[in-house]
C-alpha positions in Angstrom: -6.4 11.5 -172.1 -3.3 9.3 -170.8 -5.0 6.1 -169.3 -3.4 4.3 -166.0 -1.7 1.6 -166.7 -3.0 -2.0 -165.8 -0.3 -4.6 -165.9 -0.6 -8.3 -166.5 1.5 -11.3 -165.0 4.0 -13.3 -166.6 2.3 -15.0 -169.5 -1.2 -14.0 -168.4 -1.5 -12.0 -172.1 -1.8 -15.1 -174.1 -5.3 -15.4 -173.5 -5.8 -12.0 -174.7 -3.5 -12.5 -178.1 -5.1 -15.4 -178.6 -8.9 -13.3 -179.1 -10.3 -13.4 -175.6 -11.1 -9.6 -174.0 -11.6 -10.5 -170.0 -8.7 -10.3 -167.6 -9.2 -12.0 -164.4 -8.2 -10.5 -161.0 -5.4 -13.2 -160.6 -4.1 -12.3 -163.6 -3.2 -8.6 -163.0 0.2 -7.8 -161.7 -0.9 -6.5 -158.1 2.5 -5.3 -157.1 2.8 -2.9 -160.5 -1.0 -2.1 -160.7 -2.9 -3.0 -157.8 -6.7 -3.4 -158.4 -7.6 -1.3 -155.4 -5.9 1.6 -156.6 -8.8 2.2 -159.7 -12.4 2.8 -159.4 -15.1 0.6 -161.1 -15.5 1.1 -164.9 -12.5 3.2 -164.9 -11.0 3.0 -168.5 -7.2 2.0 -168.4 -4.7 0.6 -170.8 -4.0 -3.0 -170.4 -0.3 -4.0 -170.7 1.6 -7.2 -170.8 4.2 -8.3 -168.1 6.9 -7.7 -170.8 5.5 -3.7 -171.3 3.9 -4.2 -174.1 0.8 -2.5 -174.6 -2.3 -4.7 -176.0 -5.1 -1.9 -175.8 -7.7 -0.2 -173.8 -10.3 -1.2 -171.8 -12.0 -0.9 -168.7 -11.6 -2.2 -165.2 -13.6 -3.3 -162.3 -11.6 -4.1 -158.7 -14.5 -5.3 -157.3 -15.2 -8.2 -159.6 -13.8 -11.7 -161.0 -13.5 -10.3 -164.5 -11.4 -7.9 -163.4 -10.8 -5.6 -166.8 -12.2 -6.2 -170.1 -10.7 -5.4 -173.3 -12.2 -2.6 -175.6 -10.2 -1.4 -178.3 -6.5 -3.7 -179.5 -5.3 0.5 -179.9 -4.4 2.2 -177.9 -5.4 5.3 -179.8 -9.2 4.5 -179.2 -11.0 4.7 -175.7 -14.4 4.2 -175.1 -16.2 6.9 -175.7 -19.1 8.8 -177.9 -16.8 8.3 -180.9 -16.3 4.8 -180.7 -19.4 3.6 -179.9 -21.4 5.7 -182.7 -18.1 3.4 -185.0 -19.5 -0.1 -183.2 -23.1 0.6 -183.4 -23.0 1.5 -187.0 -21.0 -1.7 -187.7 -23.9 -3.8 -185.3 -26.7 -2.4 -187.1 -25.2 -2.7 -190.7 -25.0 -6.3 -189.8 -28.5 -6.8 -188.6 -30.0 -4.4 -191.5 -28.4 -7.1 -193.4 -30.3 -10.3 -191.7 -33.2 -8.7 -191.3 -36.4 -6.7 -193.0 -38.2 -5.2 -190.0 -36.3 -3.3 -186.8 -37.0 -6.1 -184.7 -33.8 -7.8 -183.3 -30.7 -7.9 -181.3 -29.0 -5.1 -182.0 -25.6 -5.2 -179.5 -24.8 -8.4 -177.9 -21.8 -7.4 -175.9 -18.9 -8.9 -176.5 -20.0 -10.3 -179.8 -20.5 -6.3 -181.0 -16.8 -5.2 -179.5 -18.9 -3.7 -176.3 -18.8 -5.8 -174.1 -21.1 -5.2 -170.9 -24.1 -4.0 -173.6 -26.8 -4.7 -174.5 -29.6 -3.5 -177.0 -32.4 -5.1 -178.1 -34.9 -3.0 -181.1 -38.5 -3.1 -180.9 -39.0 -0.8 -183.6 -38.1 2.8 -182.9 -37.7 1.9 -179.3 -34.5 0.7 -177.1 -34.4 -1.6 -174.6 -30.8 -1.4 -173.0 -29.4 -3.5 -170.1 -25.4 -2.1 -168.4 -24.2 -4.9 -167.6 -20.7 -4.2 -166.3 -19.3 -1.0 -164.2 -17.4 0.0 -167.5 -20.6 0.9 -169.4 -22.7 2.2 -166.3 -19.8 4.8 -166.2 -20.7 6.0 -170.4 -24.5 6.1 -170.2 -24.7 9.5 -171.2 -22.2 9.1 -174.0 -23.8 6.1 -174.9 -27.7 8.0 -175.5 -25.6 10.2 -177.5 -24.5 7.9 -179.5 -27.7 5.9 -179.6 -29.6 9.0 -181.2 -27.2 9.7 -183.1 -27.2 6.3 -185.2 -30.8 5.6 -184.5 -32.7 8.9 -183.7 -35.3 6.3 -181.2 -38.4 7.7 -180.1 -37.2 6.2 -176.9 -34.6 4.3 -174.5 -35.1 2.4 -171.8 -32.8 1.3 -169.1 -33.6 -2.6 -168.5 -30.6 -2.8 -165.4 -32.2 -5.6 -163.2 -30.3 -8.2 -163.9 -28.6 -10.2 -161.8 -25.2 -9.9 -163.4 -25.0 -6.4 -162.0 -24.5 -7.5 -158.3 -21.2 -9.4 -158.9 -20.0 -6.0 -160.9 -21.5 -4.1 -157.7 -24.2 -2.5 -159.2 -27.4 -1.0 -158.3 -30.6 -2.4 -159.9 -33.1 -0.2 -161.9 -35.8 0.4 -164.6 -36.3 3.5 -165.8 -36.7 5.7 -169.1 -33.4 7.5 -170.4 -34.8 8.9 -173.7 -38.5 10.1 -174.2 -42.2 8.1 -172.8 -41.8 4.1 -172.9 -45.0 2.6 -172.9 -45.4 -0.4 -170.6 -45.8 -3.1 -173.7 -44.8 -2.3 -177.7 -46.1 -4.8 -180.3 -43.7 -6.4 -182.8 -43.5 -9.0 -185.5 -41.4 -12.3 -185.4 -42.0 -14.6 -188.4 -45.0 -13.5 -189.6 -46.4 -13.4 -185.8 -47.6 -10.6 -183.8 -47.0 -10.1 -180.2 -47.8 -7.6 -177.8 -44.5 -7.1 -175.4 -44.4 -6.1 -172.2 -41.1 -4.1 -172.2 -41.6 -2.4 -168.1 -43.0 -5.8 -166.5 -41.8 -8.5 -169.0 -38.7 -10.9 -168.5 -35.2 -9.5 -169.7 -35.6 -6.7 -172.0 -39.1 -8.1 -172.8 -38.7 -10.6 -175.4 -36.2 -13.4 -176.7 -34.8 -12.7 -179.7 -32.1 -15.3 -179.7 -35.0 -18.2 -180.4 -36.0 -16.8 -183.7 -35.0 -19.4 -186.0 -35.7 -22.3 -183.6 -39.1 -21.2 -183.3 -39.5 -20.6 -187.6 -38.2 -24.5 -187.8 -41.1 -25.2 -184.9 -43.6 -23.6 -187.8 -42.2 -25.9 -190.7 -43.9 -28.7 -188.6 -46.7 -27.0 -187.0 -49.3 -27.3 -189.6 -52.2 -29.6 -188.3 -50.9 -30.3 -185.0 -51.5 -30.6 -181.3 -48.8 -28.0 -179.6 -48.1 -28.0 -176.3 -45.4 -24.8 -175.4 -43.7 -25.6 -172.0 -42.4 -22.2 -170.2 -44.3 -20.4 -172.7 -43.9 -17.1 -171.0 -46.1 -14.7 -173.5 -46.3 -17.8 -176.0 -43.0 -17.4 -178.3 -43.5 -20.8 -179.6 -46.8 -21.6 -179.2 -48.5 -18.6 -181.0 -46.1 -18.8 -183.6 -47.0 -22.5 -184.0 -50.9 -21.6 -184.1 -50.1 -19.1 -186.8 -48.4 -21.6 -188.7 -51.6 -23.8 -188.8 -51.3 -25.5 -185.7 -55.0 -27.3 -184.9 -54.3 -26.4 -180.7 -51.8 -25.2 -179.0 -51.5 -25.2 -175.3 -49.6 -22.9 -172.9 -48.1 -24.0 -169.6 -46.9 -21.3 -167.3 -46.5 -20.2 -163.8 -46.9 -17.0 -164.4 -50.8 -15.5 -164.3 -49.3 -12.5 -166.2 -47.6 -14.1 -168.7 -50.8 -15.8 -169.6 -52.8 -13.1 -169.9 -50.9 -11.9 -172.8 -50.4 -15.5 -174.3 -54.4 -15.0 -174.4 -54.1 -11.3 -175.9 -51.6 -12.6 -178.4 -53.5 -15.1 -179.6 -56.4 -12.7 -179.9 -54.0 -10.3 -182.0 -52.9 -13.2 -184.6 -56.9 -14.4 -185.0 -55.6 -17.7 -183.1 -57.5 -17.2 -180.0 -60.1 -20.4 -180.4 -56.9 -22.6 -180.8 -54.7 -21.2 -177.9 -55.7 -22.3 -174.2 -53.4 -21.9 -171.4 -52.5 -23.6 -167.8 -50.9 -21.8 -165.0 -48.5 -23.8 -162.6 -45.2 -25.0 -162.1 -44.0 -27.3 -165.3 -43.4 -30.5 -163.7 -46.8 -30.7 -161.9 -48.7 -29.4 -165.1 -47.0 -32.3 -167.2 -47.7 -34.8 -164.4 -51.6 -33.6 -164.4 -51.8 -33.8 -168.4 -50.2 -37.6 -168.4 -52.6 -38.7 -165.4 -55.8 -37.0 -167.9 -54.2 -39.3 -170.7 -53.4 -36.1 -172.8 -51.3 -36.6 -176.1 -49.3 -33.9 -178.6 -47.9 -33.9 -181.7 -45.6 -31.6 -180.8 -44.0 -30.9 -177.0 -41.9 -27.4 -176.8 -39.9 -27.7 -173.7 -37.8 -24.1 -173.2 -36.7 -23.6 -169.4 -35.2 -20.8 -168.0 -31.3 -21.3 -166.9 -31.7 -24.4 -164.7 -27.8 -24.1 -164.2 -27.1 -20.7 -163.5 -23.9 -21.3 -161.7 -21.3 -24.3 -162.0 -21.9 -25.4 -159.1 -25.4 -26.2 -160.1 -24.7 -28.2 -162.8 -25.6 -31.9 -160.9 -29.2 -30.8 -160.1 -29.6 -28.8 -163.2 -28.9 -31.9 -165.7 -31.0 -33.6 -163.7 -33.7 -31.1 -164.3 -33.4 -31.1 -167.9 -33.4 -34.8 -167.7 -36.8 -35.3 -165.9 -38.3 -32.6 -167.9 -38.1 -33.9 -171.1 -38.9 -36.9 -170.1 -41.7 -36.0 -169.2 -42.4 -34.2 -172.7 -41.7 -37.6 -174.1 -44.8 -39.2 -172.2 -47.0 -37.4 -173.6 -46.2 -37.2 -177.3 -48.1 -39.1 -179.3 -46.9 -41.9 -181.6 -43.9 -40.4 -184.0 -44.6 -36.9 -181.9 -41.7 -34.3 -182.3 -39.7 -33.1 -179.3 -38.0 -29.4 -179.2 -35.8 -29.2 -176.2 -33.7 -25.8 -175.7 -31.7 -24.8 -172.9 -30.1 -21.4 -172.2 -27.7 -22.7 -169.5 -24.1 -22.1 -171.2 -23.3 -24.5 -168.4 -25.0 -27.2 -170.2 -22.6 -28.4 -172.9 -24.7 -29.7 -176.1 -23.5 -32.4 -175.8 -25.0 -33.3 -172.3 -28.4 -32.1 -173.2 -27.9 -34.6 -176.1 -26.8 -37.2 -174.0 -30.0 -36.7 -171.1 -32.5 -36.4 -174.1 -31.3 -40.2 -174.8 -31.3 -40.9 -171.8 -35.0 -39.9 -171.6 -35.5 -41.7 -174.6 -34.0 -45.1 -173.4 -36.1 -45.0 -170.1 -39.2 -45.0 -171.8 -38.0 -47.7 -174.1 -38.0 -45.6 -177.0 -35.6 -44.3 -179.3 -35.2 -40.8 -180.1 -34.1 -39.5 -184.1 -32.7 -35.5 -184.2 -33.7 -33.7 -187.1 -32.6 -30.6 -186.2 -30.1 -28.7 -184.1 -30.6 -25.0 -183.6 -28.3 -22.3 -182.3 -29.3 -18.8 -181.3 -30.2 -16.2 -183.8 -27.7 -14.1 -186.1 -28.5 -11.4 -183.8 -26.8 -13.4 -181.5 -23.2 -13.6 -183.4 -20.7 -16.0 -181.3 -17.5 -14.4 -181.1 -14.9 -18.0 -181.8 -12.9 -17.0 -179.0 -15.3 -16.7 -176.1 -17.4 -19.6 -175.5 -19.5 -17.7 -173.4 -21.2 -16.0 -176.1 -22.6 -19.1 -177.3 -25.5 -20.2 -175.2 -28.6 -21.4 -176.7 -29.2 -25.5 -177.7 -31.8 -26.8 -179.1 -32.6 -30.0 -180.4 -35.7 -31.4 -182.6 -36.0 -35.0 -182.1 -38.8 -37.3 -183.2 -39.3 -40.0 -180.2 -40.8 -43.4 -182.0 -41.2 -47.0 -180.5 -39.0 -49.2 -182.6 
């Protein structure tokens, strides 16, 4: 099949040479190719001012990222053929890292499919569309899921809020045999129950894996308090690791429930206790009871979600893990992650110190973490790489 034609600006290719797969919608040549003429996720082959073709992809009129780049040949277009190729390649990959089917198994771009994403809890799928260009190859896409995998069953995750600015509906719903509303899995050497219908994202966060194992080097004998907990990532993990209590703060009622049925899963449950409320007023209630940790695990959600936000969301991470700080004990550990890829490192850095210098104490990192191999960073698009997390040990000098 002959795809349309999409034709870029003077110079707008470089980008593109240079390892990048999005094309912005000021950087199409609307006079040869205007965007209104396609339909979202139509595939089309994307083609330099000069005529020169540099591959196939997908577009999407309606949104910033206007077209992104599938295949550098033209000879391949998205379809049941190449994505069996790229999921064979993401799973050898991950087969590799890993000894038990628990991980990331496409992230997007980073997996040359950009727009997915599947995450493997076993011989189940959790998949999230995330662009207009993979919405339109779902059914080509179970195909080629079975095919590779043969899962027991798929499940559509497509609530997130990327899929408004690609013009896209929202919904949950099975694609490939019964899901069962939580699946249990194992994440080093910890069990937890995951709620895949109700739970946040696809149900679990994968891309913490190695920050949380470094979080179990120190654990042993400690007191563990897990900020955002959510179903208690860190803080279970911590208790399995020896940990001598671990406390869970989270708003959510639901989210504590199953920190309390984890625990009971791992044997744990007489060292894991839980409060429910918003972070900053939990912190505030624990410093005015005189409480101290060994340990203080502060993982938000986003607090910068756009660029616009990033002012009040540095701030945020600023008062946060301050107050972490004032309630570590003396020579107590801070972990401090952020998922904001609006937060450069270095800035999170920078407000840890910050922290550190208000309280008149000095901070020492011993550790910087990334987000897991399942998580690979493509080196030309910044976006892939996310997740920051530091380990400092705050001390009064």
């Amino acid at each position: 099949m002959e795809l349309a034609p999409l034709y870029l600006q003077k110079n707008e290719e470089r980008r593109l040479r240079n390892g990048h797969i999005w094309v912005y919608s000021n950087e199409v040549d609307s006079n040869r190719s205007p965007l209104g003429q396609f339909e979202a996720g139509q595939q089309v082959c994307i083609i330099a001012n000069d005529g020169k073709p540099l591959g196939n992809g997908y577009v999407n009129p309606h949104s910033l990222i206007a077209a992104r780049l599938i295949s550098r040949s033209t000879a391949h277009q998205l379809d049941r053929s190449l994505l069996v190729h790229r999921l064979n390649i993401a799973l050898a990959l991950r087969e590799r890292l890993f000894d038990k089917p628990f991980y990331r198994l496409v992230y997007g771009e980073s997996d040359g499919l950009p727009g997915l994403v599947v995450d493997r809890f076993g011989d189940l799928l959790v998949v999230q569309l995330n662009t207009a260009g993979m919405e339109a190859v779902k059914a080509a896409l179970v195909e080629a899921l079975e095919k590779v995998l043969k899962p027991a069953a798929i499940l559509w995750r497509n609530d997130s809020s990327i899929r408004a600015l690609e013009g896209l509906e929202s919904y949950v719903e099975a694609a490939l045999g019964e899901v069962p509303e939580s699946i249990e899995i194992e994440e080093n050497g910890t069990r937890f129950e995951v709620p895949l219908l109700a739970g946040q994202k696809t149900g679990w966060f994968y891309d913490h894996r190695s920050n949380r194992a470094q979080l179990q080097q120190l654990a042993h004998g400690m007191r563990v308090l897990d900020v955002f907990s959510y179903i208690g990532g860190w803080g279970i993990e911590a208790a399995v690791a020896g940990a001598s209590e671990v406390v869970c703060v989270d708003s959510s009622s639901k989210a504590l429930d199953q920190v309390e049925s984890n625990a009971e899963l791992n044997g744990v449950k007489e060292r894991v206790q839980s409060i429910e409320g918003d972070a900053f007023e939990a912190l505030k209630a624990l410093r005015a009871e005189r409480e101290r940790f060994d340990i203080v695990v502060v993982d938000p959600p986003a607090f910068i979600k756009r660029k616009k936000d990033a002012k009040k969301g540095i701030e945020a991470y600023r008062r946060i893990n301050q107050a972490a700080m004032q309630l570590l004990g003396k020579d107590g550990i801070l972990i401090s992650a952020s998922c904001s890829f609006h937060l450069q490192r270095e800035v999170l850095r920078e407000q840890l110190h910050q922290a550190s210098r208000h309280l008149d104490r000095s901070l020492q990192i011993i550790g910087q973490g990334h987000q897991g191999p399942d998580h690979p960073v493509h080196p030309a698009i910044p976006e892939t790489d996310y997740i920051k997390c530091f380990t400092g040990r705050v001390v009064t000098l």
